[in-house]
C-alpha positions as CSV (number, residue, x, y, z in Angstrom):
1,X,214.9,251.4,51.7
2,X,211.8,250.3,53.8
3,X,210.3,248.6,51.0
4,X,213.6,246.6,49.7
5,X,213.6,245.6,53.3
6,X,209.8,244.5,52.8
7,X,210.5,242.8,50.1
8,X,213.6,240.7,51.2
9,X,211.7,239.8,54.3
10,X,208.9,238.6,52.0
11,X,211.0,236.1,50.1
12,X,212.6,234.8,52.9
13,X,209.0,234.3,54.4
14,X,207.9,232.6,50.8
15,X,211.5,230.7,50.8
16,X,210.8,229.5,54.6
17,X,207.2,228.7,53.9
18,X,208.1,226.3,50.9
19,X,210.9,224.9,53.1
20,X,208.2,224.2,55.5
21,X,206.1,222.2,53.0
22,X,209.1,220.2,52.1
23,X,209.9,219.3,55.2
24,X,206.4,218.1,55.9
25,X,206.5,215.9,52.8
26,X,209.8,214.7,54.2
27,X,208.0,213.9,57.5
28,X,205.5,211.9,55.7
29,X,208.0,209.7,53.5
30,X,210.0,209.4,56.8
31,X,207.2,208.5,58.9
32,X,205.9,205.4,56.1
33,X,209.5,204.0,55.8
34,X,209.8,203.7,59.6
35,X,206.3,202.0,59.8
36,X,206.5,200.2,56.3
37,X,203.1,201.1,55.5
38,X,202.4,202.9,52.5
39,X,199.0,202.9,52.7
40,X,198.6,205.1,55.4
41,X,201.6,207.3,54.6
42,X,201.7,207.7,50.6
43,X,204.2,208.6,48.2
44,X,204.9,213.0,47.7
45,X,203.9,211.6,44.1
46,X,200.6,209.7,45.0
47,X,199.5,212.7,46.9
48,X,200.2,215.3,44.5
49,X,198.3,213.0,41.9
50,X,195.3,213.3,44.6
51,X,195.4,216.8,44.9
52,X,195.5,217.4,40.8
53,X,192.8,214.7,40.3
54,X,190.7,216.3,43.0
55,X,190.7,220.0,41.9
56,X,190.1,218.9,38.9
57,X,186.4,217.5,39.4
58,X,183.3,219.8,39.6
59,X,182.3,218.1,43.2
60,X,185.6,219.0,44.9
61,X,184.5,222.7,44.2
62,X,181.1,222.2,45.3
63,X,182.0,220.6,49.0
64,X,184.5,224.2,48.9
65,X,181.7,226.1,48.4
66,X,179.8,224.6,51.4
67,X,182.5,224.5,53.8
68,X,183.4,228.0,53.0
69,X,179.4,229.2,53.1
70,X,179.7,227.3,56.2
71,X,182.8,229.5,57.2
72,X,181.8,232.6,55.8
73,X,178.4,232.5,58.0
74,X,180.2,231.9,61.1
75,X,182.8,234.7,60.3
76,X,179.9,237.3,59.8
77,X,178.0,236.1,62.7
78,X,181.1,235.4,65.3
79,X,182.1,239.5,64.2
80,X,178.7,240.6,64.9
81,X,178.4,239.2,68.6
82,X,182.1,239.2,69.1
83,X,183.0,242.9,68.1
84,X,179.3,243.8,69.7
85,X,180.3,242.3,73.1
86,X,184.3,243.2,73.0
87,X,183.2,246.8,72.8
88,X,180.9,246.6,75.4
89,X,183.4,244.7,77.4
90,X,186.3,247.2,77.2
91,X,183.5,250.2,78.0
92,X,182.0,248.5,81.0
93,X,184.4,246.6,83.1
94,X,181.9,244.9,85.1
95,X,180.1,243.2,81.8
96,X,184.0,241.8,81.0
97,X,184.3,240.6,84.2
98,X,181.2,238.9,84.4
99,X,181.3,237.5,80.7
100,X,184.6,235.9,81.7
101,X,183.8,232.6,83.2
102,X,181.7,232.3,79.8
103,X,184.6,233.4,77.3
104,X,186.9,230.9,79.0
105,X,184.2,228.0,79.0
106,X,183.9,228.5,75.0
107,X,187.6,228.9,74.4
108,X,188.9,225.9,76.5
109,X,185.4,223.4,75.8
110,X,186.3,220.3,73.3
111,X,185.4,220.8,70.0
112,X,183.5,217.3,70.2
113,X,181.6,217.7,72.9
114,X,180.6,221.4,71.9
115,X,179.7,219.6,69.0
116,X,178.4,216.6,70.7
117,X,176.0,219.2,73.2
118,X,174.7,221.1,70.0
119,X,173.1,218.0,68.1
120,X,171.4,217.3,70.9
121,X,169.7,220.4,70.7
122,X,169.3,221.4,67.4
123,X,169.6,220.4,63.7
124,X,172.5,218.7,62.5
125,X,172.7,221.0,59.3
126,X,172.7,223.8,61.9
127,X,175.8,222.3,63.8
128,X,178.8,223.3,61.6
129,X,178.1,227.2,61.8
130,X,176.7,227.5,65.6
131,X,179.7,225.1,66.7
132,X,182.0,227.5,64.8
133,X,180.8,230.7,65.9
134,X,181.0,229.8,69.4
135,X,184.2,228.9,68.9
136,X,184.9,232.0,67.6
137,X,183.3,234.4,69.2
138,X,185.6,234.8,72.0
139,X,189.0,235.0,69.7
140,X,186.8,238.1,68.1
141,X,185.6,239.6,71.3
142,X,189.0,239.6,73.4
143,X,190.7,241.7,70.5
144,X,188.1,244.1,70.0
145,X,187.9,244.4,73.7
146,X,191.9,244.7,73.7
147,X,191.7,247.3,70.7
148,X,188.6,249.5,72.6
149,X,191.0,250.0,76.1
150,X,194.2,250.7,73.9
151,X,192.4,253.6,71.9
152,X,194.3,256.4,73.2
153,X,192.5,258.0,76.1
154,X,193.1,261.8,74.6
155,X,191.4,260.6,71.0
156,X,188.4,259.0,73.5
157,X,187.7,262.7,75.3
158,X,188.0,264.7,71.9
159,X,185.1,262.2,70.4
160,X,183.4,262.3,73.7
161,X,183.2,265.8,73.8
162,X,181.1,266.0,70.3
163,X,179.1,262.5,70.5
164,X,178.3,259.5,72.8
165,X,179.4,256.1,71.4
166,X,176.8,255.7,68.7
167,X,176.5,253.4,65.4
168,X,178.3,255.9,63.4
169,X,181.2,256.7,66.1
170,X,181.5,253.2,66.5
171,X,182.1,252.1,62.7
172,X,183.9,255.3,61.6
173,X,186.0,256.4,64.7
174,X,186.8,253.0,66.9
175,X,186.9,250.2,64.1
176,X,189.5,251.9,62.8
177,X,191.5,252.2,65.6
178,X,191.3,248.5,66.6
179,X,191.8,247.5,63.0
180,X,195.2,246.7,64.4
181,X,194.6,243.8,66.7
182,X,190.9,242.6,64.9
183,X,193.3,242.2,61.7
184,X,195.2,239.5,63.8
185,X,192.2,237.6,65.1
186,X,190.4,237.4,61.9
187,X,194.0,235.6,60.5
188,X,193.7,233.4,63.3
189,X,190.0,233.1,63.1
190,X,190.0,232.0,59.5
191,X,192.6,229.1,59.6
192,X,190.6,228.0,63.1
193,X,187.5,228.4,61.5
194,X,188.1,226.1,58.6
195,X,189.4,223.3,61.2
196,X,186.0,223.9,63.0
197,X,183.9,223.7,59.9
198,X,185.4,221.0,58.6
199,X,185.2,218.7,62.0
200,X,181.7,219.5,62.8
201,X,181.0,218.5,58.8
202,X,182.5,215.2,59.9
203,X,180.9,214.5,62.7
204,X,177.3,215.1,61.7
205,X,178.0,214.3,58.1
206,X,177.1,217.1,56.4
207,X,176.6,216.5,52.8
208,X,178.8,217.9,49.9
209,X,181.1,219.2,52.3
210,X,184.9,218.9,53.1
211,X,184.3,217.2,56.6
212,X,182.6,214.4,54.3
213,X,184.9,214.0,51.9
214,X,187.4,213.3,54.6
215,X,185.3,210.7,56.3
216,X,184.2,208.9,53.1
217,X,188.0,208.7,52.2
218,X,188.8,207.6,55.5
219,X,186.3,205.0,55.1
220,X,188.2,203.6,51.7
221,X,191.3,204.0,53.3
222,X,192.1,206.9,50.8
223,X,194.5,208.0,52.6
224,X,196.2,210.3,49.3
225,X,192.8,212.0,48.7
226,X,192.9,212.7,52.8
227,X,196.4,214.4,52.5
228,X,194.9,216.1,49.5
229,X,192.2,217.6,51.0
230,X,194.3,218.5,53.9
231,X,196.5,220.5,51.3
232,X,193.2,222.2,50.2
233,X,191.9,223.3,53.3
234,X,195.8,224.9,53.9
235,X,195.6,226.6,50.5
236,X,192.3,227.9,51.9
237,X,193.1,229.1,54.7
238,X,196.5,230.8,53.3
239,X,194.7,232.7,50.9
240,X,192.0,233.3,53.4
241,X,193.8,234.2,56.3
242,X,195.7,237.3,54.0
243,X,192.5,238.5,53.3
244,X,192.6,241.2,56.1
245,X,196.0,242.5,55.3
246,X,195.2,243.4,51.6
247,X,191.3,244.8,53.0
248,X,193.2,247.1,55.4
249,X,196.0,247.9,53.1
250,X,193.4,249.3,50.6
251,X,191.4,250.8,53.1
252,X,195.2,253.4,54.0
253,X,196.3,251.5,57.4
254,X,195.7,249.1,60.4
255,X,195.2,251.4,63.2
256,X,196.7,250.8,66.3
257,X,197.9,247.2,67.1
258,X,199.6,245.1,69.1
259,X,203.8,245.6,68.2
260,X,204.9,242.3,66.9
């Protein structure tokens, strides 16, 4: 019964999604009638021939590849510090109290002047990952903070009682347990996390990458092959972004979470 109910729930999700899409097209169309400019705002027809034409060339793939080297680097790193520090937050009340002011600074700065501040001081092909994995680091940290203080206190004394909070507790006993809420933050941190690989690339120009293939279009007026890649990036992050559920499916469960 649970899993008819899954799968109903599924295709109205897939039904609403493609809805969704539609009505954006229909936004689009809308929104060059009312201005009469069809340059800016192209035919459904003139984008879809973008997006076919684009996939279809070796170079598309390549600038992928970098953005997503660029986003796969900031993921890795941003987990390291964030799950690092969200732990030590939740076991140390002070440290989360003092690390607040900073976690609030990173989540609320502009992206542009983060990004502005960090080619000042370092190299522009080092921009697009540090920019992004500040970004993201407190996203990662507040869950697995949130996930640490809603293990259940009597599971904490039984683990206690047998080892202190080690490597191997830490990765065998409490990762599991938060899988719950870091599941959710990783879907939010991938669709965020192409956005912020993909603007820094555009500001500093980062070659063979999405965030310049946006500005060179932009610069032609291109407007199609900008929708186009705008469709790509949302493919990307779609397929990205249900990453976690099939790696905690496969791994038997989410832990604990947050009840949606």
């Amino acid at each position: 019964m649970t899993s008819i109910m899954d799968s109903k729930s599924k295709r109205w999700e897939t039904t609403a999604f493609c809805l969704g899409l539609l009505l954006t097209g229909v936004l689009i169309q809308t929104a060059g009638w009312l201005r009469g400019d069809r340059l800016v705002f192209p035919e459904l027809s003139e984008i879809g021939g973008a997006l076919i034409r684009l996939l279809g060339t070796e170079r598309t793939w390549r600038m992928i590849g970098t953005t997503l080297g660029h986003l796969a680097e900031a993921l890795v790193l941003s987990s390291l510090i964030g799950i690092g520090l969200g732990v030590l937050e939740g076991r140390f009340r002070f440290l989360r109290i003092l690390l607040r002011p900073t976690m609030t600074l990173l989540r609320s700065l502009p992206m542009i002047v983060m990004t502005v501040i960090l080619m000042v001081l370092m190299n522009y092909d080092q921009v697009p990952v540090t920019a992004t994995v500040l970004m993201l680091i407190p996203m990662i940290s507040e869950a697995a903070c949130e996930g640490f203080l809603r293990i259940p206190p009597e599971l904490v004394d039984v683990y206690r009682m047998n080892s202190d909070l080690t490597g191997r507790v830490l990765l065998r006993v409490y990762l599991p347990l938060m899988a719950g809420y870091l599941k959710q933050a990783y879907v939010g941190a991938v669709g965020m996390g192409i956005k912020l690989a993909v603007t820094t690339e555009y500001l500093v120009q980062t070659r063979d990458s999405l965030g310049k293939a946006v500005y060179t279009s932009a610069y032609f007026n291109e407007y199609a092959d900008i929708y186009a890649y705008a469709l790509i990036m949302i493919l990307l992050a779609l397929i990205l972004g249900g990453l976690p559920g099939l790696v905690s499916r496969a791994a038997g469960g989410d832990g604990p979470g947050p009840v949606s």
